[in-house]
N, C-alpha and C positions, 0 to 999 in steps of 0.2 A: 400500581402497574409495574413499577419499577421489579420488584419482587417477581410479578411474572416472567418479565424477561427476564432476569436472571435465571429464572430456573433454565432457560434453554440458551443462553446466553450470556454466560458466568461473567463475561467481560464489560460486561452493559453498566451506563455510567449515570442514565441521562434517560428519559423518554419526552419523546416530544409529538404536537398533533399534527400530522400530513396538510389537513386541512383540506385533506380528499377522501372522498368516498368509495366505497366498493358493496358490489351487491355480492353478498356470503352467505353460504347457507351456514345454520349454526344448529346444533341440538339443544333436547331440553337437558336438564341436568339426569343423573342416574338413569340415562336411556344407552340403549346399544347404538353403536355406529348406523347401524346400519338401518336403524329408524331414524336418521336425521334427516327434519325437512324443513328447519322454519329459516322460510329465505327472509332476506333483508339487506339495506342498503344501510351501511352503519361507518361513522368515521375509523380514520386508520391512524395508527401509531405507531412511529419510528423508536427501536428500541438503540440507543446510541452508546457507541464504545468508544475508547481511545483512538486516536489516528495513527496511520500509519505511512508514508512514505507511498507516494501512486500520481504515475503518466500520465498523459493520455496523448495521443499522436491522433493527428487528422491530414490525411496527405494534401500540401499543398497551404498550409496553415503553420500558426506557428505551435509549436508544441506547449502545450499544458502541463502544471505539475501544481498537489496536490498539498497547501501550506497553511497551518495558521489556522488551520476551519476552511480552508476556500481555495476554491482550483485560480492559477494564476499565468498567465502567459507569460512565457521568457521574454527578459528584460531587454534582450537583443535586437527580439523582434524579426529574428534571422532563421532559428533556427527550427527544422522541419523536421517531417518524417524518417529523412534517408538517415538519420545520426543513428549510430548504434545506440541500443535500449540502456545497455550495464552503463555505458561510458554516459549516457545523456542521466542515467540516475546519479553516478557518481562527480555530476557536475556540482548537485546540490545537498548529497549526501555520499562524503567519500568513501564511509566504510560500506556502504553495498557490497553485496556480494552476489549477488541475484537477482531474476527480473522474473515475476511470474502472472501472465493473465488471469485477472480475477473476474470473474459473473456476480451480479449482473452489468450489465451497461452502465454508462452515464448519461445526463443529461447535461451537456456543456458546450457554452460559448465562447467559438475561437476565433481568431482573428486574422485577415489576410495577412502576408507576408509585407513589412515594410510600410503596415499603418500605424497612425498613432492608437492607443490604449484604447483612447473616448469612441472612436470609428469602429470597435469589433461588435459583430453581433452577425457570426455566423455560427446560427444554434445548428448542434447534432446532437438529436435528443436518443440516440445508439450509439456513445461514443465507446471505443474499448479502451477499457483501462488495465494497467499495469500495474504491478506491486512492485517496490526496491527494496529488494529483502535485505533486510540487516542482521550481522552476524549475532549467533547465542552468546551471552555468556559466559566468559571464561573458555572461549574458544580457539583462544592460540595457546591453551595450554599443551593442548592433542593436534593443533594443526589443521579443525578441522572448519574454522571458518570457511572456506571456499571449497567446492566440491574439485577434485583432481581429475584432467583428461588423462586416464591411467595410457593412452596409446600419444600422449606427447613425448617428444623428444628434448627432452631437458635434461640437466644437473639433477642430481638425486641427492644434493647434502642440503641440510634443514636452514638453511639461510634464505635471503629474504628475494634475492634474482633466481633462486631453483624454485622456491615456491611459488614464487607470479609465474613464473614460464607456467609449470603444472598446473596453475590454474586459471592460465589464459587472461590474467588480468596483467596491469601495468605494477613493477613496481613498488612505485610511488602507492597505488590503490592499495598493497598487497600490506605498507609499511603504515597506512592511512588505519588500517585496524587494528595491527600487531605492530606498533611502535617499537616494542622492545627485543623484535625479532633480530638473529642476528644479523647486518648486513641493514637496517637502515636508523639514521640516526633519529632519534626519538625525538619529536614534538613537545614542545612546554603540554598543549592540550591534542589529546589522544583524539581521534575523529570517530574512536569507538561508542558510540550509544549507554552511558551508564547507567542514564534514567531509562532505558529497556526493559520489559518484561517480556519471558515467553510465554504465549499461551498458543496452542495446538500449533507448536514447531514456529510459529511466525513469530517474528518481533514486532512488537507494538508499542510503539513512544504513549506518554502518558498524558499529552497535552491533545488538546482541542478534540472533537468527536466528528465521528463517520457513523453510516448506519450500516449496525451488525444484524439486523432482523426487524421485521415489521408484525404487529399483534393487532386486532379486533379487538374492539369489547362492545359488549350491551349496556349504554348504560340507562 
């Protein structure tokens, strides 16, 4: 099966069974689309990739984030929806450079504001999640980790306080990916991603699996 996913799903690492059903309709083999009719209720299988960096907010709850193989409530216990997205990524990963809504949904259990761990179990089987995009590859070499508000009002020399102004982050975030830019002092360890790969423009850490596609089969 694994092999199948891969072919649509180059990043697939792992398959595993839902342990749920769905009624599909399927064809026979060497028939045209559009004679297909043999329905059936058949198990489903998660085709599983590397993880990546992802929210999730639930207003009024504490925020989630996406660790290890498993969604985890901040340790705080404090902190909610109203935090900015970039900055609440870069709490846990500081070279973020991005925040992007990903489809589909989650199904995830959060927790009231100010409970202990054991007390949460407030399911939202629709939750929206987020992605914390992390920069390419050899990306301060051009500058172009973070995308530029070309209409801000900043410094225009390639150091490290003009280019967080132009790209709306802090700093500190800006020095968190480009340590050896000029203007911040360099980190014994870089916050930049070296075990990253790209695939379709996204960075993808190479530890624990998320599902990148779900397959049928007959068997």
């Amino acid at each position: 099966m694994i092999d199948y996913c891969q072919r649509f799903w180059p990043q697939t690492t792992k398959v595993v069974n839902t342990n749920q059903t769905e009624y599909i309709t399927f064809c026979n083999r060497n028939v045209p689309l559009a004679n297909c009719g043999q329905n059936s209720t058949k198990p489903v299988y998660e085709c599983l990739g590397a993880e990546f960096p992802k929210i999730s907010y639930w207003y009024g709850k504490v925020n989630q984030r996406f660790e290890n193989g498993q969604w985890k409530s901040d340790e705080d216990m404090e902190s909610g929806a109203l935090i900015d997205k970039l900055q609440y990524c870069q709490k846990f990963w500081p070279s973020t450079v991005a925040v992007s809504t990903l489809t589909p949904t989650e199904n995830i259990t959060f927790c009231n504001k100010d409970t202990l761990h054991t007390e949460c179990n407030q399911n939202n089987p629709v939750a929206i999640v987020d992605e914390c995009i992390q920069p390419e590859a050899n990306c301060c070499d051009d500058y172009s980790c973070f995308v530029p508000d070309v209409n801000a009002i900043c410094c225009r020399a390639m150091t490290a306080d003009c280019l967080a102004c132009q790209a709306g982050v802090s700093t500190n975030a800006y020095c968190s990916v480009c340590p050896n830019l000029s203007g911040c002092s360099a980190p014994a360890n870089s916050a930049l991603m070296t075990n990253t790969v790209i695939l379709t423009g996204i960075g993808i850490t190479v530890s624990a699996t998320i599902a990148i596609g779900v397959i049928a089969a007959v068997l």
